[in-house]
C-alpha positions in Angstrom: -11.7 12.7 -22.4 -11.2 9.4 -20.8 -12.0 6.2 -22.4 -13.7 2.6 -20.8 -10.2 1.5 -21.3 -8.8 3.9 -19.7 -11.0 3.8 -17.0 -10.7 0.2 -16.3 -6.8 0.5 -16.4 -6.7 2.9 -14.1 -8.8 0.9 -11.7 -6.6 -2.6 -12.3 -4.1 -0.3 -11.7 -5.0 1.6 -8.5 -5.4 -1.9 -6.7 -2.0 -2.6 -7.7 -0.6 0.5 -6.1 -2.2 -0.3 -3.2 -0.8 -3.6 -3.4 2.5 -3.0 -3.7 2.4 0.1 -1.2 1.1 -2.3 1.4 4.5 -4.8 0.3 6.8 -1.9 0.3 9.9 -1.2 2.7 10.0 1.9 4.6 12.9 2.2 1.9 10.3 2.7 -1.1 10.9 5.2 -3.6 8.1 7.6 -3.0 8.5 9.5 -6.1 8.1 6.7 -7.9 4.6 6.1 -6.2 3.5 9.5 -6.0 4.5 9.2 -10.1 2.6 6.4 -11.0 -0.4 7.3 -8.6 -0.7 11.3 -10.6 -0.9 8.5 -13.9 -3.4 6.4 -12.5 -5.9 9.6 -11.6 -5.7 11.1 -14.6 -8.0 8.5 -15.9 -10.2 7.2 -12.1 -13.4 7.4 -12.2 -15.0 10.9 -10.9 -18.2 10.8 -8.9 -20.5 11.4 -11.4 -18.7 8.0 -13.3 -19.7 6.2 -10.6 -23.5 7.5 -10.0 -24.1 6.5 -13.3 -22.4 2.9 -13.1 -24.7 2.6 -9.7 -27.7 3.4 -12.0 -26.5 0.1 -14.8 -25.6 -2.0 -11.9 -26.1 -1.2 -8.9 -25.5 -4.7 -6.8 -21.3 -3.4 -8.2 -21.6 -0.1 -7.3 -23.0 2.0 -4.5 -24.3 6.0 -5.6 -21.1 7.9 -3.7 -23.5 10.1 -2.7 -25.3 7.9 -0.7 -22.0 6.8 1.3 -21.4 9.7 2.8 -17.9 9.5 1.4 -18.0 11.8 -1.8 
């Protein structure tokens, strides 16, 4: 079971892969990525998380089943 705090880690934590991914050299360990990005989903939001966060507040979050990208 994952909890909010886990959640909103993972989320913090996702953008700062992507951060430092973008930064990286072609030299970048990528075991050390693929690593930290197999912590990071353990604990990101599934679909249906994010359905129900559309339904609290939805001017933060879209359904992702009405983006056509789920």
């Amino acid at each position: 079971m994952t909890l909010p705090y886990e959640r909103t880690r993972s989320v913090i934590g996702a953008r700062q892969l992507l951060i430092d991914l973008a930064a990286a050299s072609d030299n970048a360990d990528l075991e050390k990525f693929r690593a930290l990005s197999r912590r990071l989903l353990r604990h990101f939001p599934e679909p249906i998380d994010l359905q129900l966060s559309a339904g609290f507040a939805p001017g933060i979050w879209a359904d992702p089943d009405a983006t056509g990208d789920a």
